[in-house]
C-alpha positions as CSV (number, residue, x, y, z in Angstrom):
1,X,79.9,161.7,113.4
2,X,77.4,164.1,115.2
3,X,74.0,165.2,114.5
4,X,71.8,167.4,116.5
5,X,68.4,168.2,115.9
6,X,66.1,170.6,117.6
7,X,67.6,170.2,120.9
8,X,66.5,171.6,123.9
9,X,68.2,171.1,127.5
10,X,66.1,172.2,130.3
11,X,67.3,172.5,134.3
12,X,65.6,172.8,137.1
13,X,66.9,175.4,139.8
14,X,65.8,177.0,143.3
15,X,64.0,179.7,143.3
16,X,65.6,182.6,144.9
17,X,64.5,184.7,147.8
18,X,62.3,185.2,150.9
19,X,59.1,185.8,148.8
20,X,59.5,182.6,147.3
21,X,59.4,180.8,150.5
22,X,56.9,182.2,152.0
23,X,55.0,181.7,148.7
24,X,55.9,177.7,148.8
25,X,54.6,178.0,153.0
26,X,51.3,179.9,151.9
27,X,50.6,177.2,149.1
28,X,51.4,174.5,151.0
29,X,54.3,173.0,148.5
30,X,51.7,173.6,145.7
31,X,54.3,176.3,144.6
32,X,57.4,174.6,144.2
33,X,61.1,176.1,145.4
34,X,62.2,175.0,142.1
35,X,61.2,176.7,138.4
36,X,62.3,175.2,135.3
37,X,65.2,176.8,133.8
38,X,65.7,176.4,129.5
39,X,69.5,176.3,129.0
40,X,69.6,175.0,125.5
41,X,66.9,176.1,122.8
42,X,66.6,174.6,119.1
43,X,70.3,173.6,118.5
44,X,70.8,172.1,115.4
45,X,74.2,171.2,114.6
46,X,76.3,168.6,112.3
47,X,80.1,167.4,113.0
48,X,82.2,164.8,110.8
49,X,84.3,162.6,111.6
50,X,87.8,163.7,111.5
51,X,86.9,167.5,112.3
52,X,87.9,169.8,115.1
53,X,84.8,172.0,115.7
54,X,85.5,174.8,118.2
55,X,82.0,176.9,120.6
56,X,82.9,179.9,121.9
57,X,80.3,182.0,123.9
58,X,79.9,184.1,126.8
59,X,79.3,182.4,130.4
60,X,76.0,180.7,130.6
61,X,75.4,180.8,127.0
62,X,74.9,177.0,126.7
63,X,78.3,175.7,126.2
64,X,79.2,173.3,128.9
65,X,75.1,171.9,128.6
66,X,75.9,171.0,125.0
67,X,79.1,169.1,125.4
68,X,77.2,167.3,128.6
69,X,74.3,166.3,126.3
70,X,77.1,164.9,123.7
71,X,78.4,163.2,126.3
72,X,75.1,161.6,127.3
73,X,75.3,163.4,131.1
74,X,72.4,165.7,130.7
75,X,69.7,164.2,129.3
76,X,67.9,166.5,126.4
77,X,64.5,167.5,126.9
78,X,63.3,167.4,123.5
79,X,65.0,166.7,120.2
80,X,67.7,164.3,118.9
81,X,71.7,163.5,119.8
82,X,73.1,161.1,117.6
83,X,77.0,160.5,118.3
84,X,78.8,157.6,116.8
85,X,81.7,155.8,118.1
86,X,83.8,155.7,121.8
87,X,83.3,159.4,123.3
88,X,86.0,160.5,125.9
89,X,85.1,163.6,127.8
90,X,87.2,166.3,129.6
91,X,84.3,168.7,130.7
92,X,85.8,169.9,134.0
93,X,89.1,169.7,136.2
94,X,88.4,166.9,138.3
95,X,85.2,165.6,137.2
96,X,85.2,161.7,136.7
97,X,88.6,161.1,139.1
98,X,88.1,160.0,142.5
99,X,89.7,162.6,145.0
100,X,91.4,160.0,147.6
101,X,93.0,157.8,144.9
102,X,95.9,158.6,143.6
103,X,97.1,159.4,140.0
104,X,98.2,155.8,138.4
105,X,95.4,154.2,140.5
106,X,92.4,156.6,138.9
107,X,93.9,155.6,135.5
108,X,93.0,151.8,136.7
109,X,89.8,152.7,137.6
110,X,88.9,155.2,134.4
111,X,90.2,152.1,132.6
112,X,87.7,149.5,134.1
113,X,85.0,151.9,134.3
114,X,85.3,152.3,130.4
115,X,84.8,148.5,130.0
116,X,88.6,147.8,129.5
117,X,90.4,144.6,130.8
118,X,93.6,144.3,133.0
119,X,95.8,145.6,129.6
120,X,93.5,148.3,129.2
121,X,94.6,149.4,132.4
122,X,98.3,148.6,131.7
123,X,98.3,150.9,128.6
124,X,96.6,153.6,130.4
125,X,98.9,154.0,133.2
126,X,101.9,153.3,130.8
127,X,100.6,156.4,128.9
128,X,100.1,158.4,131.7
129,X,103.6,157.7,133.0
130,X,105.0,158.9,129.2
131,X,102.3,161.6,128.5
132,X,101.1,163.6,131.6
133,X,104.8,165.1,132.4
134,X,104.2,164.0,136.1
135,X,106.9,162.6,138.4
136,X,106.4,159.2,140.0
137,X,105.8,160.5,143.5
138,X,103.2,163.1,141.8
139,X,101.0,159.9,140.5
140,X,101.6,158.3,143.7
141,X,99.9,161.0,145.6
142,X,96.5,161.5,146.1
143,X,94.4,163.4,143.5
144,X,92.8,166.1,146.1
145,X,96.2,167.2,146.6
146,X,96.8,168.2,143.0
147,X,97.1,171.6,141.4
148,X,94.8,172.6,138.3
149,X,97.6,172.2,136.4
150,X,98.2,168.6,137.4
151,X,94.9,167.5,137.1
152,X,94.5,168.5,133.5
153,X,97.9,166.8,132.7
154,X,96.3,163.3,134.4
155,X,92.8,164.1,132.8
156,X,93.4,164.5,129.2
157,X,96.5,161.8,129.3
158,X,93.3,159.2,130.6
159,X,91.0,160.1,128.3
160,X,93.5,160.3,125.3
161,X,94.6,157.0,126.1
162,X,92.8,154.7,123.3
163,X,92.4,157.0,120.7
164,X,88.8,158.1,121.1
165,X,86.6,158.4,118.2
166,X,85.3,161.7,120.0
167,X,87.1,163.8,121.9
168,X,85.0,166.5,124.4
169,X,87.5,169.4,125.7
170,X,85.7,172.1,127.6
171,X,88.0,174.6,128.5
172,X,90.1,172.1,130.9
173,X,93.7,172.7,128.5
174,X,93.6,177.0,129.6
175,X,95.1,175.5,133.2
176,X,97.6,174.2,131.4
177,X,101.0,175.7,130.6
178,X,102.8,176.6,127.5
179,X,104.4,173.3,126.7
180,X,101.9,171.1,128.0
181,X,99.2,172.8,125.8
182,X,101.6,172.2,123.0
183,X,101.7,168.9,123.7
184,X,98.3,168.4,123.6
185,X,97.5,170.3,120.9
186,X,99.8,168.2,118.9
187,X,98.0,164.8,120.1
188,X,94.6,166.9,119.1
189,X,96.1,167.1,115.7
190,X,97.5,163.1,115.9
191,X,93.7,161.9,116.7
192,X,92.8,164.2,113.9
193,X,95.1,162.9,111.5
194,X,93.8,159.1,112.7
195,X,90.0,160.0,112.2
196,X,88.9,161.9,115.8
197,X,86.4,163.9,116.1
198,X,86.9,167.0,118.7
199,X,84.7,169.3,120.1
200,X,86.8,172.0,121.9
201,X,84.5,174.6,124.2
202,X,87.2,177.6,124.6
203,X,87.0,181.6,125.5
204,X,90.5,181.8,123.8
205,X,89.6,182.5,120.1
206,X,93.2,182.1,119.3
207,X,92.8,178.3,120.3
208,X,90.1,177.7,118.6
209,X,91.5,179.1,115.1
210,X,94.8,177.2,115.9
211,X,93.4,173.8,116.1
212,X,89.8,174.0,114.8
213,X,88.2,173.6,111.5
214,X,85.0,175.5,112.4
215,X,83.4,176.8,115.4
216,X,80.1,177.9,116.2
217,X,79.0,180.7,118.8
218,X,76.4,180.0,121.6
219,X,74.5,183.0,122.7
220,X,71.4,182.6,125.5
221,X,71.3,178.7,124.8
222,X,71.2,179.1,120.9
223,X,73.6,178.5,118.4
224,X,73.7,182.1,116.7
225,X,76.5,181.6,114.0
226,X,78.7,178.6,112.6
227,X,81.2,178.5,110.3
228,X,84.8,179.2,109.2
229,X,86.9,180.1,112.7
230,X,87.4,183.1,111.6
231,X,84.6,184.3,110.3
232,X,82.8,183.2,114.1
233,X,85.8,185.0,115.8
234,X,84.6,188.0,114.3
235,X,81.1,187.4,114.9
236,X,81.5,186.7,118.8
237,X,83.9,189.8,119.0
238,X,81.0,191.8,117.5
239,X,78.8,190.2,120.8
240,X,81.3,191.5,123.0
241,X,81.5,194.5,121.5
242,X,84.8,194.0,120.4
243,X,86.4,195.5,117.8
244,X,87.8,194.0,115.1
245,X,90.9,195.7,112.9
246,X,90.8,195.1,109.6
């Protein structure tokens, strides 16, 4: 369902500093303020279709690049991204819902937005309204007035709506609590069950060897180990330096 081959995700950031200013002054802009940055370096990687594959990793090992670059966001500087079928991603609280709408009326808009007709966006506020757990004056209000909480619940009920042949999670469901991640963990397992394909970004190894199959670990922009969830738990502990009973 996913293959990736010899990627390689580069940004470009602003050089810190008085010296570099005075450097890009002295040059006259021959030196630029920005230096290319390599976040993602010879990733190879393989997903089927009906799998959960979990990425753990510390902060800024590459994580949230990769699952941007699945979701065709950040476009790869060299190598391949192949990912069939409808992709729904959830790659940060907030990101894709319009602040001064409200709740029922970014579900319209997420609707059209994915292509889908006046019953697409009938089905998606109708599964809000039964999924997200949020009161009617809640989805009436605007979405800059929502907790963390309350944005993932509206978030992953839009982009769970039509059955998505791929799912993106990055780390969005930890806001969450206990019986909402239940629920959600249970309509992972339902798109499973129907063919989905997840990828779930987590620091919570004990999410990731609930729901996933196999996981990989990320470590400066590479993918360092992948395999059974367990196996990679221990792995990434051993990064941490960790350790690990048994």
């Amino acid at each position: 369902m996913i293959e990736v081959r010899g990627l390689q995700a580069d940004y470009h950031v602003q050089r810190h500093g008085a010296g570099s200013i005075k450097e890009y002054l002295v040059s006259f802009g021959r030196k630029g303020l920005l230096e290319r940055k390599r976040i993602i370096e010879q990733v190879d990687l393989d997903i089927a279709a009906g799998e959960c594959f979990g990425i753990v990793g510390r902060n800024g090992s590459g994580k949230s690049t990769l699952l941007r670059v699945l979701a065709g966001i950040v476009e790869p500087t060299a190598g391949s991204v192949t990912v069939r079928g409808r992709v729904a991603p959830m790659l940060a609280l907030g990101v894709g819902l319009e602040p001064e709408l409200d709740g029922l009326e970014n579900a319209r808009l997420c609707a059209a937005l994915m292509g889908g007709d006046r019953q697409a966006m009938r089905r998606t506020v109708e599964h809000v309204r039964h999924f997200a757990g949020l009161s009617d004056d809640d989805l009436r209000m605007p979405v800059k007035r929502y907790s963390t909480g309350m944005m993932a619940r509206l978030g992953f009920a839009i982009a769970t709506t039509d059955d998505p042949e791929v799912l993106l999670i990055d780390e969005v469901l930890a806001v969450g609590d206990a019986g909402f991640q239940l629920k959600c963990y249970e309509r992972i397992a339902e798109l499973k069950r129907k063919g989905g394909t997840i990828v779930f970004v987590s620091h919570a190894l004990g999410e990731v060897q609930r729901i996933c199959d196999r996981a990989g670990c990320m470590e400066a922009g590479r993918l360092v180990k992948v395999g059974g969830t367990h196996e990679v738990g221990v792995f990434y502990h051993g990064l941490l330096g960790i350790p690990v009973e048994g």
